[in-house]
N, C-alpha and C positions, 0 to 999 in steps of 0.2 A: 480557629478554623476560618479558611477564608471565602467567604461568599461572591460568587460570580456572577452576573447577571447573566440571561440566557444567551446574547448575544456574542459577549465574552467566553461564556464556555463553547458556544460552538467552533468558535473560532481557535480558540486556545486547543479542543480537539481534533481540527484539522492541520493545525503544526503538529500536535504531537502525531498524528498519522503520516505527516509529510517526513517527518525526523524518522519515523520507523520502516518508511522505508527507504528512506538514505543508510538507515543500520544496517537493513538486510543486502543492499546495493555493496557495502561496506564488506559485510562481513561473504560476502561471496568472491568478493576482491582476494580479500586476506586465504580466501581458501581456497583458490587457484594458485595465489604467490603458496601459499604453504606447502600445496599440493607438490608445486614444481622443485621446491627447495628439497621436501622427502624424496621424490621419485631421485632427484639428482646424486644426494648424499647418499641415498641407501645401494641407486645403482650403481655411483663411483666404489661405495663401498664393498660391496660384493663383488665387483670384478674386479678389481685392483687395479685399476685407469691411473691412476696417478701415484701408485705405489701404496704400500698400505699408510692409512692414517687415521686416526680417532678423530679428526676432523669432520671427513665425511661421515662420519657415522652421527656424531654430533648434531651436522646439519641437517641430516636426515630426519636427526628425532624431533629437533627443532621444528624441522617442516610437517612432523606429523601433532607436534602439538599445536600447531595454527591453525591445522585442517580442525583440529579438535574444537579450540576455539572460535572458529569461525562458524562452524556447526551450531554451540552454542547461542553466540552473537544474534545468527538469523534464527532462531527455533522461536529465542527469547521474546526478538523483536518482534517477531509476527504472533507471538501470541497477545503481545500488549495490543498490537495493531487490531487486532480481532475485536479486544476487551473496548478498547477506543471506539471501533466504526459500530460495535452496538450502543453503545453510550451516544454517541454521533445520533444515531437511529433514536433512539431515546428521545434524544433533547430537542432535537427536529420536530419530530410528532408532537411535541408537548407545544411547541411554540406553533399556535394557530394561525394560518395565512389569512387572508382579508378576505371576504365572500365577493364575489364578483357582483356586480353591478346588475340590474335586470336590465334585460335589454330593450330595448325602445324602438319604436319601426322604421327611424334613420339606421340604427345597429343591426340589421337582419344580418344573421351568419348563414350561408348556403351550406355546410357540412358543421357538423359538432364532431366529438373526439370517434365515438362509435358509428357514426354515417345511421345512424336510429333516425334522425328527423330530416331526410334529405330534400333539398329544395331545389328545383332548377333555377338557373341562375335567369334563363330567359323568360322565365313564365311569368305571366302578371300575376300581382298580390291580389287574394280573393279577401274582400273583406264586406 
């Protein structure tokens, strides 16, 4: 079995997130080209555009089994992708960020993240 360091797997689970969706980018390709090759064979084949032929019927089914697969391709992919970005979530929170620094009265910050300790920038320091 092989052991990652945390840095390594977070990284290793943003390709395989970045590959999964190149899969489903992929397989949505594949399922318009499929899309278009069914509609073409089955409508050549029902009207008889080009005289009758097992061809078109052929490419028709052909384009219905890409639609198929392509269906699967992205269903697949995004569900790994899902399985990945909680894993991601995972290993993230596990790996703890550096505490920040206390601040010092050269480092006065005028707003924090929720505006709770708001300070005018012009007003003198009361000390």
């Amino acid at each position: 079995m092989l052991v990652l360091s945390d840095q390594a797997r977070i990284a290793l689970l943003q390709d395989l997130i970045k590959d999964a969706k190149d899969q489903i980018r992929n397989g949505f390709i594949l399922g318009l080209v499929g899309l278009l090759f069914a509609s073409l064979g089955f409508f050549s084949y029902s009207t008889d555009l080009l005289a009758f032929s097992p061809a078109w019927l052929a490419l028709g089914m052909a384009g219905a089994a890409m639609v198929i697969v392509a269906f699967y391709v992205m269903v697949r992919a995004d569900m790994h992708k899902g399985k990945w970005k909680r894993q991601l979530g995972n290993a993230t929170s596990a790996v703890k960020s550096p505490e920040p620094e206390p601040s010092t009265d050269d480092d006065i910050e005028y707003f924090d993240e929720n505006y709770e300790n708001w300070k005018n920038p012009f007003e003198e320091d009361k000390e």
